[in-house]
DRENDO-1510 file (C-alpha; in Angstrom, 1 decimal, always signed):
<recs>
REC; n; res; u; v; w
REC; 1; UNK; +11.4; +4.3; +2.0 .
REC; 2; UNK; +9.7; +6.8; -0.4 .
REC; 3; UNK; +6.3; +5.1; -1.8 .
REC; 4; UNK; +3.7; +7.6; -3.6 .
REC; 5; UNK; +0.9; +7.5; -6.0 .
REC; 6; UNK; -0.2; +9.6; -9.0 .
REC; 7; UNK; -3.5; +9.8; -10.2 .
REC; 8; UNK; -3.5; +9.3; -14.5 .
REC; 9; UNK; -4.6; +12.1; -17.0 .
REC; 10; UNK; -8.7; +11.5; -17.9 .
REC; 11; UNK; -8.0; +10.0; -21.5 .
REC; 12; UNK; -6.6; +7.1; -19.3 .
REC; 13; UNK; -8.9; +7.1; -16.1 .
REC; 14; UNK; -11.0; +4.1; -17.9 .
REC; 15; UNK; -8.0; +1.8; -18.2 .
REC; 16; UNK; -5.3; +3.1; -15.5 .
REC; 17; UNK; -5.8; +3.0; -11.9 .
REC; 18; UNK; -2.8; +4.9; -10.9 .
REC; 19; UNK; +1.0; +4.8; -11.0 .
REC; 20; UNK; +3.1; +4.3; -7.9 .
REC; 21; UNK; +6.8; +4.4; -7.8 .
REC; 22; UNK; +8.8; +2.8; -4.8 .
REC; 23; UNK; +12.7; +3.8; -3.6 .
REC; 24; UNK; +14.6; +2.5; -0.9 .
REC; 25; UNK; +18.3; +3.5; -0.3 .
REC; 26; UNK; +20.5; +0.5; -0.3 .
REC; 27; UNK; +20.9; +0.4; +3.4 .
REC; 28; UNK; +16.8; +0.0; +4.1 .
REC; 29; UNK; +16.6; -2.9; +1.0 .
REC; 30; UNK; +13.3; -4.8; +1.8 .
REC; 31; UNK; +13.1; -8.1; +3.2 .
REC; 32; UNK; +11.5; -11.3; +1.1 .
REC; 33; UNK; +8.1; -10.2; +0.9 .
REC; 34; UNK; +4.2; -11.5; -0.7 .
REC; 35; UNK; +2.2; -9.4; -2.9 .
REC; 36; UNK; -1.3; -10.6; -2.6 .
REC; 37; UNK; -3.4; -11.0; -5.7 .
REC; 38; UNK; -5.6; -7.6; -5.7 .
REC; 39; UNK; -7.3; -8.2; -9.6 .
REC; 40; UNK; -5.3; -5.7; -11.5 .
REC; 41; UNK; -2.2; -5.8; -13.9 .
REC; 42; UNK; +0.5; -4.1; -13.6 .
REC; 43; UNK; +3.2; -2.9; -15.8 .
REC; 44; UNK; +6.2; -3.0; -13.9 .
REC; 45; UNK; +9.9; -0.4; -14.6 .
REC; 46; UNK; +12.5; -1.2; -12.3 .
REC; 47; UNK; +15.6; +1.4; -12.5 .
REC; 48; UNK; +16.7; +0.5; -9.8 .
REC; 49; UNK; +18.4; -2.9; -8.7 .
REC; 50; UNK; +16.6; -6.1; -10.0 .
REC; 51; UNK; +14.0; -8.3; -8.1 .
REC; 52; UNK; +14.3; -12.0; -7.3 .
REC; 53; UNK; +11.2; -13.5; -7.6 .
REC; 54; UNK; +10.4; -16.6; -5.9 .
REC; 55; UNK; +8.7; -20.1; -8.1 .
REC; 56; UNK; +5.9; -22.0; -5.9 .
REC; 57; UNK; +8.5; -24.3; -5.9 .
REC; 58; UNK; +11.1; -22.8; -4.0 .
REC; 59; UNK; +13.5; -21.9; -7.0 .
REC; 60; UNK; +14.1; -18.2; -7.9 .
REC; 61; UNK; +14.5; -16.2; -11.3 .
REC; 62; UNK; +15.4; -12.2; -11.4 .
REC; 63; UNK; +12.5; -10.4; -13.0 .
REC; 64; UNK; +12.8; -8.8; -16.3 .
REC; 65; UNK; +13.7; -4.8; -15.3 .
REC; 66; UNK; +10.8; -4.2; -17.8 .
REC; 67; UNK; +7.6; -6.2; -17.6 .
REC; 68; UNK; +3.7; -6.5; -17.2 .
REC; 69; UNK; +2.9; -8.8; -14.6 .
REC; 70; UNK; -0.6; -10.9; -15.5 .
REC; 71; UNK; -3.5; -11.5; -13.8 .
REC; 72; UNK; -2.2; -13.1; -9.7 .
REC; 73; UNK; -3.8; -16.5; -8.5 .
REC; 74; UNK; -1.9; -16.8; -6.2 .
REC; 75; UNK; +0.5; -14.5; -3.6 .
REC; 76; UNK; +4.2; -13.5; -5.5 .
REC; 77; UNK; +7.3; -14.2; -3.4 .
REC; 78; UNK; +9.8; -11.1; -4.6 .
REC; 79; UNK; +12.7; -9.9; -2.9 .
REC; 80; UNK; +14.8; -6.7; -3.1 .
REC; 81; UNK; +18.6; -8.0; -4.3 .
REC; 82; UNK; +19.9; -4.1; -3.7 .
REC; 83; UNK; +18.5; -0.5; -4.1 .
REC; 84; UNK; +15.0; -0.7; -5.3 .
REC; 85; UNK; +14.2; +2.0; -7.4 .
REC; 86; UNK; +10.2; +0.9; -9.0 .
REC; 87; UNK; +7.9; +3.3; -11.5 .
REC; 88; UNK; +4.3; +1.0; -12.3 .
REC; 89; UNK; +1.3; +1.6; -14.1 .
REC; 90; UNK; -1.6; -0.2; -11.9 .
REC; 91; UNK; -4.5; -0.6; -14.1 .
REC; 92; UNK; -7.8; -1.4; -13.5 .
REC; 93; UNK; -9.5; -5.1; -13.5 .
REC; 94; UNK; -10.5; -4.9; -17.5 .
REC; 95; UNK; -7.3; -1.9; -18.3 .
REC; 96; UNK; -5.0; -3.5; -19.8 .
REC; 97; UNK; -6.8; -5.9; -22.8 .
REC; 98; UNK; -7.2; -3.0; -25.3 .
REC; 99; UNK; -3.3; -2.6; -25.0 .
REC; 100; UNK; -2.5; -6.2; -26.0 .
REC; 101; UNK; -2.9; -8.9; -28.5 .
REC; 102; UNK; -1.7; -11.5; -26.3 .
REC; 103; UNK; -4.7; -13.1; -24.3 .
REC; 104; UNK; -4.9; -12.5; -20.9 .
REC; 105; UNK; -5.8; -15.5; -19.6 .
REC; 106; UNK; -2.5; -16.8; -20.9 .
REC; 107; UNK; -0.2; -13.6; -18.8 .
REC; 108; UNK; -1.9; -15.1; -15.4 .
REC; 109; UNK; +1.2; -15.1; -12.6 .
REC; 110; UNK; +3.4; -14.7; -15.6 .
REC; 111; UNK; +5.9; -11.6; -16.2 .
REC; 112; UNK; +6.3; -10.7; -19.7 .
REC; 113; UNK; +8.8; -8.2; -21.3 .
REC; 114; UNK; +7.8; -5.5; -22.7 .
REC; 115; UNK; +9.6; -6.1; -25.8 .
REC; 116; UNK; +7.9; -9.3; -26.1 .
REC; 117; UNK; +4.5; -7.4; -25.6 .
REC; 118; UNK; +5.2; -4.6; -28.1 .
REC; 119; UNK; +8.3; -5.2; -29.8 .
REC; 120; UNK; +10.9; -2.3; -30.8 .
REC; 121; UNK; +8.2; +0.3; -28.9 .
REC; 122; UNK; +8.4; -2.0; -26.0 .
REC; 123; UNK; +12.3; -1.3; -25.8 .
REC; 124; UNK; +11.8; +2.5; -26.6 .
REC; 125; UNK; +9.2; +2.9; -23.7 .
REC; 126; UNK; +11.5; +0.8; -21.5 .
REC; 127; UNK; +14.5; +3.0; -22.3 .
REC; 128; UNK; +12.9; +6.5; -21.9 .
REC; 129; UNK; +11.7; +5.6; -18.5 .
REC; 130; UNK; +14.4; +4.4; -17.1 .
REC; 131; UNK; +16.5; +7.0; -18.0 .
REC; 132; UNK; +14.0; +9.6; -16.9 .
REC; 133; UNK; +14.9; +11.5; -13.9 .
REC; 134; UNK; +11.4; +12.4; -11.8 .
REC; 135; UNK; +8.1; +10.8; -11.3 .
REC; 136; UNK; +6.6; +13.6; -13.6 .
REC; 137; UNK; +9.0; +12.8; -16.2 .
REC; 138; UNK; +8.2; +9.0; -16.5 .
REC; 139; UNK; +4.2; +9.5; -15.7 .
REC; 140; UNK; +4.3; +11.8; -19.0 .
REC; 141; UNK; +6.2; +9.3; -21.0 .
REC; 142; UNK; +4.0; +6.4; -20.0 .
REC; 143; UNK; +1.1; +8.5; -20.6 .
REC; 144; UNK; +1.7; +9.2; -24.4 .
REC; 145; UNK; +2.6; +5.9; -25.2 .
REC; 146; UNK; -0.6; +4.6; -23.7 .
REC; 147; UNK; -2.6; +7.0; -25.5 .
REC; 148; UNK; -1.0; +6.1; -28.6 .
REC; 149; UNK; -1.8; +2.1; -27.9 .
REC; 150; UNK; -5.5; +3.1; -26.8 .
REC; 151; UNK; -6.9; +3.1; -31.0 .
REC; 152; UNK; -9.8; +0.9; -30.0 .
REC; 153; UNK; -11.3; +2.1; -26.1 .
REC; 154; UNK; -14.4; +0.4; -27.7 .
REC; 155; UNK; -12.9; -3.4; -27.1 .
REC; 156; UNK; -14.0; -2.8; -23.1 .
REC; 157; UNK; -16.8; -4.4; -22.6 .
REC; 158; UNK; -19.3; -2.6; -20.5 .
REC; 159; UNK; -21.2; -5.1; -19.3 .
REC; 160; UNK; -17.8; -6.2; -17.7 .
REC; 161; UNK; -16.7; -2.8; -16.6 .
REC; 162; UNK; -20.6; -1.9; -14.6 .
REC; 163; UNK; -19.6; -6.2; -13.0 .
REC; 164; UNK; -16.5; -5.1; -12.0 .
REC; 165; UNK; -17.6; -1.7; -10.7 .
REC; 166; UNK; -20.5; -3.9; -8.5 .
REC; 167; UNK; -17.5; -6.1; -7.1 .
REC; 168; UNK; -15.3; -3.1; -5.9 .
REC; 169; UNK; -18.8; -1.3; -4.0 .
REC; 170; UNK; -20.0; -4.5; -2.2 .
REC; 171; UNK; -16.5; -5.3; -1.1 .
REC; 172; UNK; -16.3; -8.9; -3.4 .
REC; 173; UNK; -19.5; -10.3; -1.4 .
REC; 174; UNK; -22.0; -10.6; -3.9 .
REC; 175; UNK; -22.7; -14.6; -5.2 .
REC; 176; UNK; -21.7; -14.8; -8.8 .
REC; 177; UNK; -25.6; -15.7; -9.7 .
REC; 178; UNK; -26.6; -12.4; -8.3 .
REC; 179; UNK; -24.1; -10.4; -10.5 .
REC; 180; UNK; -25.8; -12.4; -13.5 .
REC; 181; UNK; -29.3; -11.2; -12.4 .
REC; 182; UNK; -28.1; -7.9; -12.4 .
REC; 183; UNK; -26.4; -7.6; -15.4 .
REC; 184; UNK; -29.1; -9.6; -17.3 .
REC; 185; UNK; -27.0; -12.1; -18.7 .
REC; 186; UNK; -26.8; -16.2; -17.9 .
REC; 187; UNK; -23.9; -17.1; -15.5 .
REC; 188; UNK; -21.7; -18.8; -18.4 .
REC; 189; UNK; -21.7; -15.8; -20.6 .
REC; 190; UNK; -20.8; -13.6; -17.9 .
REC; 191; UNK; -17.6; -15.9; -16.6 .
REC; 192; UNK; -16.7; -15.9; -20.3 .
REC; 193; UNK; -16.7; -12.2; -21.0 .
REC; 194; UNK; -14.8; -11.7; -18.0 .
REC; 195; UNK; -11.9; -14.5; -19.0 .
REC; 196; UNK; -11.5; -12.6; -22.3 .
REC; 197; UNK; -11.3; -9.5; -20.6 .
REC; 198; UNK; -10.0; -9.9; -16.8 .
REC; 199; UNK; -8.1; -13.5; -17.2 .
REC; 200; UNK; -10.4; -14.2; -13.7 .
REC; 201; UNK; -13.9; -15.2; -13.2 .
REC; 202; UNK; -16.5; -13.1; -11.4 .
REC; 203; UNK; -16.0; -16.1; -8.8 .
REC; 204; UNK; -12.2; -15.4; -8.6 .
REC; 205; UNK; -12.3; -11.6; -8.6 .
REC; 206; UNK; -14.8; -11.2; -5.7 .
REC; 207; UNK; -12.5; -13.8; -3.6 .
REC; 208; UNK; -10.0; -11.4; -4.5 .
REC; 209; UNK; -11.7; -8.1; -3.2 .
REC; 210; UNK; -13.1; -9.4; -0.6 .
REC; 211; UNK; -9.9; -10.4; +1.0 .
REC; 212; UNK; -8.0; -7.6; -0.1 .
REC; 213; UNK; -10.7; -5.7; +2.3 .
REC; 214; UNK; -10.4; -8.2; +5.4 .
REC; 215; UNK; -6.3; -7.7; +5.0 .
REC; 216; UNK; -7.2; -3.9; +4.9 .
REC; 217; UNK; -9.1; -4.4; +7.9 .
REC; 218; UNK; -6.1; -6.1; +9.4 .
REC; 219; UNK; -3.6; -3.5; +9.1 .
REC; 220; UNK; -5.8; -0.7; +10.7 .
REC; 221; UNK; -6.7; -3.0; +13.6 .
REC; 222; UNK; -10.7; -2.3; +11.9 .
REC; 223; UNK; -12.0; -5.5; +14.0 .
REC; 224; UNK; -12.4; -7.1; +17.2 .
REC; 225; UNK; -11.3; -10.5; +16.8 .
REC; 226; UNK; -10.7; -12.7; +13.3 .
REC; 227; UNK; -13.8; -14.6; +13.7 .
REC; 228; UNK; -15.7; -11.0; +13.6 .
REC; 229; UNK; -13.5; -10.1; +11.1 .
REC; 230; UNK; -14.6; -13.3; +9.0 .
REC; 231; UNK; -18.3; -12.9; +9.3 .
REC; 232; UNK; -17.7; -8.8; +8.5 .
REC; 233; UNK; -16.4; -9.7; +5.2 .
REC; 234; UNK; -19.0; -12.3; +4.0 .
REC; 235; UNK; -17.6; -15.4; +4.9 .
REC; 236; UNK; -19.8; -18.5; +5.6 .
REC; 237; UNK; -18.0; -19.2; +8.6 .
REC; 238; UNK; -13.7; -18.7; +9.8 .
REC; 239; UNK; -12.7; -22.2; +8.2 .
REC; 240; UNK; -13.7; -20.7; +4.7 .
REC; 241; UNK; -12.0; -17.2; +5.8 .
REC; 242; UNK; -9.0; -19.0; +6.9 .
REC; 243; UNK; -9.1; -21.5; +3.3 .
REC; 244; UNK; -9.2; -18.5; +1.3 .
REC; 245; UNK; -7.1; -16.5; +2.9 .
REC; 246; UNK; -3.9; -19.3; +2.7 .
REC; 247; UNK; -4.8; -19.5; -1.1 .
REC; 248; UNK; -4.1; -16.1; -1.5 .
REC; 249; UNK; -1.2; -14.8; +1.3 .
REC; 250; UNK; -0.2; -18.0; +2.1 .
REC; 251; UNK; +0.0; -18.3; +5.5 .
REC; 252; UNK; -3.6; -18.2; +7.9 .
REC; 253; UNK; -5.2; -14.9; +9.2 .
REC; 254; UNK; -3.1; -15.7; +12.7 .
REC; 255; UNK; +0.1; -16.3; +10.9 .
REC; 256; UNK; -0.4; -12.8; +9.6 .
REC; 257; UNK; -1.6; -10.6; +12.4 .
REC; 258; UNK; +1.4; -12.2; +14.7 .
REC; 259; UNK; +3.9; -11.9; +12.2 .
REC; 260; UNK; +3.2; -10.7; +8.6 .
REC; 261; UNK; +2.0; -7.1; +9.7 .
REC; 262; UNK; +6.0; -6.2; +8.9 .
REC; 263; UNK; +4.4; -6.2; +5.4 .
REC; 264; UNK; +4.7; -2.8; +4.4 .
REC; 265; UNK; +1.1; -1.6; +3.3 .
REC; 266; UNK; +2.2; -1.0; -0.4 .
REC; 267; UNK; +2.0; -4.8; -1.0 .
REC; 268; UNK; -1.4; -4.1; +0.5 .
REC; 269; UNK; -3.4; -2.6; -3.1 .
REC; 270; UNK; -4.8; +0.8; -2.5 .
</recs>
């Protein structure tokens, strides 16, 4: 298994997070597996086999091979159907909206094509990458059509970008009505802005963080017993830990430290 990030080029730093690509050999394909909602959108190359992606229902599709996953509400159920072979641009909470006409609060757990996204220089983009032949390769390709979508880096909103920053240091556990007194602006405003920007509400994003950094916590063995755990992460008590975390892995923090720690860390977000 060959997993690696790249840091982007500073004209995209405000919007991009960082690109990851994933390989496996076809003898080491990866087992049914959750991605947890982490806040960011991803835009999503697959050269190598396609991906079966489970419904809440129970039904399956096979993901586009070129796509920007929305805004996750809830965990993904994907599975490998041969050699994975993944390039994806992770961006930030508020990265992708001055890419895109489409609303994000309609792309929530919904994977688009990229043609569908950006017409005929959808298909180029999609093309080029996946007939590049390195990491380097693809990371410059991606890069300049970016920059060449990036006209208007004046549509992020920074009231939304210093929230989101606030979220990410205190770890998800501030209460939505102390993010308003800090930015200055009433509670309603603020969810709005950050529905037109995100496709999530402050409320939604700091569940999000905060249990991205309990599951952290739970890979590294960073706690002495879940009920510590719960209280370390700002949870009123393990019953609320427990509730949130089943709305977002889908199983309870036991169900996961006896048996879901055979998730790899990469579905874990950096």
């Amino acid at each position: 298994m060959n997993y690696q990030t790249f840091e982007p080029c500073h004209d995209l730093t405000m919007i991009v997070k960082c690109y990851w690509i994933l390989e496996s050999a076809l003898d080491e394909a990866i087992e049914k597996q959750s991605i947890v909602p982490d806040g960011c959108m991803e835009m999503v190359f697959h050269y190598g086999d396609p991906y079966r992606q489970y419904t809440p229902n129970g039904h399956s599709i096979t993901q586009p091979s070129c796509f920007v996953i929305g805004q996750l509400t809830r965990p993904l159920e994907i599975e490998a159907t041969g050699k994975t072979g993944i390039f994806s641009v992770r961006f930030h909470p508020n990265g992708f909206l001055p890419l895109t006409n489409i609303t994000i609060k309609e792309m929530e757990d919904t994977a688009i094509p990229l043609e569908e996204l950006f017409g005929k220089d959808g298909l180029h983009i999609e093309e080029k990458i996946l007939s590049a032949h390195s990491a380097p390769e693809k990371i410059k390709l991606i890069e300049a059509f970016l920059i060449k979508r990036l006209t208007n880096a004046e549509i992020i909103d920074q009231v939304v970008r210093s929230t989101v920053e606030t979220i990410l240091t205190a770890n998800g556990q501030l209460p939505v009505e102390e993010l308003s007194r800090q930015t200055n602006i009433n509670r309603r405003q603020l969810e709005r802005k950050f529905s037109s920007c995100i496709g999530l509400s402050p409320k939604q994003l700091s569940k999000t963080i905060r249990l991205q950094a309990a599951l952290k916590m739970l890979l590294v063995n960073e706690f002495t017993n879940l009920t510590s755990l719960a209280y370390e992460n700002g949870y009123y008590d393990q019953a609320h830990f427990i509730k949130d975390f089943r709305e977002f892995v889908g199983i309870t923090p036991k169900e996961f430290y006896g048996k879901g720690l055979k998730m790899t860390s990469f579905f874990i977000r950096d």
